[in-house]
KEPA-197970 format. One record per residue: x, z, y of N, C-alpha, C in turn; residue in one letter. Coordinates in steps of 0.02 Angstrom, whole numbers, plus 50000, padded with zeros to 5 digits. Last residue first. Example, Ala and Ser with C-alpha at 12.3 -4.5 7.8 and 13.67 -1.06 7.14 Angstrom:
// KEPA-197970
    nc1    nc3    nc2   cac1   cac3   cac2    cc1    cc3    cc2  type
  50642  50354  49888  50684  50357  49947  50645  50394  50002     S
  50660  50390  49716  50615  50390  49775  50660  50390  49835     A
This chain:
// KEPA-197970
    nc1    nc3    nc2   cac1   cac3   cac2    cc1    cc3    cc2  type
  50807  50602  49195  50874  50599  49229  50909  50653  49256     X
  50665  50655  49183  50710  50645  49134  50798  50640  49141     X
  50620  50616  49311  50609  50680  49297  50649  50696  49250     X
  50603  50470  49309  50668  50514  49353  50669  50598  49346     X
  50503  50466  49218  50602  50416  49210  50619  50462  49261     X
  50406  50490  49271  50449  50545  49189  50504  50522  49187     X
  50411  50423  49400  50407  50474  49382  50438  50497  49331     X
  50364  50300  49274  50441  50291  49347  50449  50369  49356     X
  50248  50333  49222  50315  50292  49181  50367  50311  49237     X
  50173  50345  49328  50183  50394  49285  50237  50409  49270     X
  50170  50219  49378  50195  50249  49431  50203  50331  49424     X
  50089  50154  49271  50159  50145  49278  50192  50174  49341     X
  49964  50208  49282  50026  50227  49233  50091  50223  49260     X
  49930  50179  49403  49931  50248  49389  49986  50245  49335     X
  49929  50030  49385  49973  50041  49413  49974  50117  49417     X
  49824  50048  49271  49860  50039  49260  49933  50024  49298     X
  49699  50071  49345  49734  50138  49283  49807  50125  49266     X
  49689  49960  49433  49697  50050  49461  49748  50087  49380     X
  49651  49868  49319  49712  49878  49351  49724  49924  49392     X
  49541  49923  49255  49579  49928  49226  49649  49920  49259     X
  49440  49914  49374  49450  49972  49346  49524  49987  49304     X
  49459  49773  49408  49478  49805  49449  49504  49885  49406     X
  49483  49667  49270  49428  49715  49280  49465  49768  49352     X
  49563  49594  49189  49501  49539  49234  49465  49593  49269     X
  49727  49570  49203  49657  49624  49187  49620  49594  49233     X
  49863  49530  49247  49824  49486  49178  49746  49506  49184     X
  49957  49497  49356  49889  49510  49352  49856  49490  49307     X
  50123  49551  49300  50065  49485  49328  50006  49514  49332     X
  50185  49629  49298  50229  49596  49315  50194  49522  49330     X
  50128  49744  49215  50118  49724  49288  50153  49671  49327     X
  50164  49732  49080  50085  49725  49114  50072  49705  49172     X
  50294  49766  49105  50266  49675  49084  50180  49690  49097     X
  50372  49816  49239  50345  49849  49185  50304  49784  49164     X
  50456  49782  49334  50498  49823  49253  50440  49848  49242     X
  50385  49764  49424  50403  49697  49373  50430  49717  49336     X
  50348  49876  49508  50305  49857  49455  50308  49791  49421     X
  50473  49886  49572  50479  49946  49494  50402  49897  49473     X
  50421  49812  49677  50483  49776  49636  50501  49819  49583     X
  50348  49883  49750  50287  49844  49705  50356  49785  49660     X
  50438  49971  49791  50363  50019  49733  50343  49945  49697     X
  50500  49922  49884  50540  49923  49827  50493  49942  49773     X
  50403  49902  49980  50413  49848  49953  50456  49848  49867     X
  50407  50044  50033  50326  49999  49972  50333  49922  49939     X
  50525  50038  50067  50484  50081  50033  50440  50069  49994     X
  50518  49964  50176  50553  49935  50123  50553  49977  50056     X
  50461  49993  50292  50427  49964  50261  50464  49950  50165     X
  50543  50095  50380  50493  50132  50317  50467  50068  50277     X
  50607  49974  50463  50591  50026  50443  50546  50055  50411     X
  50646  49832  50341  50596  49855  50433  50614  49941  50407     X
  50804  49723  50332  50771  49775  50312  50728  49809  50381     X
  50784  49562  50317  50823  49605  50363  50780  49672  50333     X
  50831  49375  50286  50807  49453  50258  50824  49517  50307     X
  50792  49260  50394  50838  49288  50337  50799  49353  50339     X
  50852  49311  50586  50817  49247  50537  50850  49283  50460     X
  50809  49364  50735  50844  49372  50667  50809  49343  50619     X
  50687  49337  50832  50792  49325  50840  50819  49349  50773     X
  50624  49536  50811  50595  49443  50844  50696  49392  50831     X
  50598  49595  50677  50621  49606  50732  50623  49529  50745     X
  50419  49620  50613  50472  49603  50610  50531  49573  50682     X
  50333  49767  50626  50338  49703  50644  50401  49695  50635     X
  50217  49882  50571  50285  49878  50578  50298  49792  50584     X
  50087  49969  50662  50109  49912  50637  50190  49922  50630     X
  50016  50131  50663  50057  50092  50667  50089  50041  50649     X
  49883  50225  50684  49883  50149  50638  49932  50119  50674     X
  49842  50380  50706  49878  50311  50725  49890  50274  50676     X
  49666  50471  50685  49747  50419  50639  49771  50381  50684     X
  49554  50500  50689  49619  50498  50733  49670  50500  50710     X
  49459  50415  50614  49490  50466  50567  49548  50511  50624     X
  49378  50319  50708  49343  50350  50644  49393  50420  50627     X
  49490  50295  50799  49414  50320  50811  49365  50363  50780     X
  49574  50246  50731  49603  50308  50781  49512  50333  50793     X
  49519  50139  50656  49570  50194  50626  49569  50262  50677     X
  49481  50055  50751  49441  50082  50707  49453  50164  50670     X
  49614  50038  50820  49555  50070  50849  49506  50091  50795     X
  49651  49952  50704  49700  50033  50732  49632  50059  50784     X
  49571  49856  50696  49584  49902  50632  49630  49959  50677     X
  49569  49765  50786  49512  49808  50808  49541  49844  50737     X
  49742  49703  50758  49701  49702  50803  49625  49750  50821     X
  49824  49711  50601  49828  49726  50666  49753  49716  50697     X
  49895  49702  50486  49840  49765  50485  49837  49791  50567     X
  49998  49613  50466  49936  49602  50446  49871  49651  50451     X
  50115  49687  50487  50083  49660  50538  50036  49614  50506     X
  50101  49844  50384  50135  49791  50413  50085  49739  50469     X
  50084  50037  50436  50056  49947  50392  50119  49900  50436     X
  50071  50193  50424  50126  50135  50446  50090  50068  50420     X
  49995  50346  50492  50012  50269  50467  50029  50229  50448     X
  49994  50494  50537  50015  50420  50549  50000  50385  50497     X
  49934  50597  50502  49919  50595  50557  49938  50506  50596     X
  49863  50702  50364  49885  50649  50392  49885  50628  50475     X
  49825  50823  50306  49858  50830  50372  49913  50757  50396     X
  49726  50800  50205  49700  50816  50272  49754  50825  50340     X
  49716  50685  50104  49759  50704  50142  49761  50731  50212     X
  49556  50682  50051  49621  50681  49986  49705  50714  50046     X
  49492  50621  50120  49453  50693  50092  49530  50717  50058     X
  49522  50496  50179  49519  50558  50232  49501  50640  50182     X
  49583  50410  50088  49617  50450  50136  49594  50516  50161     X
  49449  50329  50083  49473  50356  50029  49531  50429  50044     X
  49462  50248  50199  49378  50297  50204  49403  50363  50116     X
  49564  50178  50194  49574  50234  50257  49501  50293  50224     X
  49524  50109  50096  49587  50157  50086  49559  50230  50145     X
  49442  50014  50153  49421  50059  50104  49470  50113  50067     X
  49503  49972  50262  49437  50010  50264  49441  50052  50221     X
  49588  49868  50190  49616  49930  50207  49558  49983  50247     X
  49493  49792  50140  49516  49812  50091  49570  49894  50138     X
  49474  49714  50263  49418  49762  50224  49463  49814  50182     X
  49604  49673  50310  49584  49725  50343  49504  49770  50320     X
  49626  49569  50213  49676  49644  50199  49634  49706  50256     X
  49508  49517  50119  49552  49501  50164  49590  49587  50176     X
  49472  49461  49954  49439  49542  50001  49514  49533  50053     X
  49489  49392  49844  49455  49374  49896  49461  49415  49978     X
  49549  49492  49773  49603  49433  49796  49559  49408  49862     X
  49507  49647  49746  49469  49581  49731  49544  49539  49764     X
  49597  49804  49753  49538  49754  49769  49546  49695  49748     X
  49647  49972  49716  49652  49881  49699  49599  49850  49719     X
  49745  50084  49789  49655  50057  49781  49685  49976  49788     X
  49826  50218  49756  49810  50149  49748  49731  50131  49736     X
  49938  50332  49829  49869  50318  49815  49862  50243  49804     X
């Protein structure tokens, strides 16, 4: 699911507006995962409003350098397929509308590529 927001829009509005998008679309959600920017009154909000756990993934404390988190490296590799594609490889579209459609595509594009293989 992708919901594009503004640059302005700090990560815990912007993840409001997922969670409120979530609830009609995946009824047997039950977890979570965010990174540690999607911490403090947002997992209560989360567990309150939707009884969702809102689990943070944090980075392990003593290890310096790159390290792979669990499940996180997943969404990290999604937004490294959107530099093989040149539309997305920057934020050119002045229009929220147009960049939704257009990480849809290209998450089309990746899809028919492995459907094809």
């Amino acid at each position: 699911m992708a919901v594009v927001t503004y640059t302005e829009l700090i990560y815990r509005a912007g993840a409001k507006l997922v969670m409120e998008q979530l609830r009609y679309k995946y009824s047997r959600l039950k977890k979570i995962l965010a990174d540690g920017g999607y911490t403090g009154k947002l997992t209560d909000w989360v567990l309150k409003g939707f009884g969702w756990t809102l689990e943070t993934v944090h980075k392990v404390s003593g290890i310096a350098g790159f390290n792979v988190l669990p499940k996180r490296w997943v969404v990290e590799q999604t937004f490294g397929w959107f530099n093989f594609n040149r539309r997305q490889a920057k934020d050119y579209e002045k229009n929220i509308v147009y960049s939704t459609a257009f990480v849809h595509l290209t998450m089309c594009r990746i899809m028919l590529n492995r459907i094809k293989k």
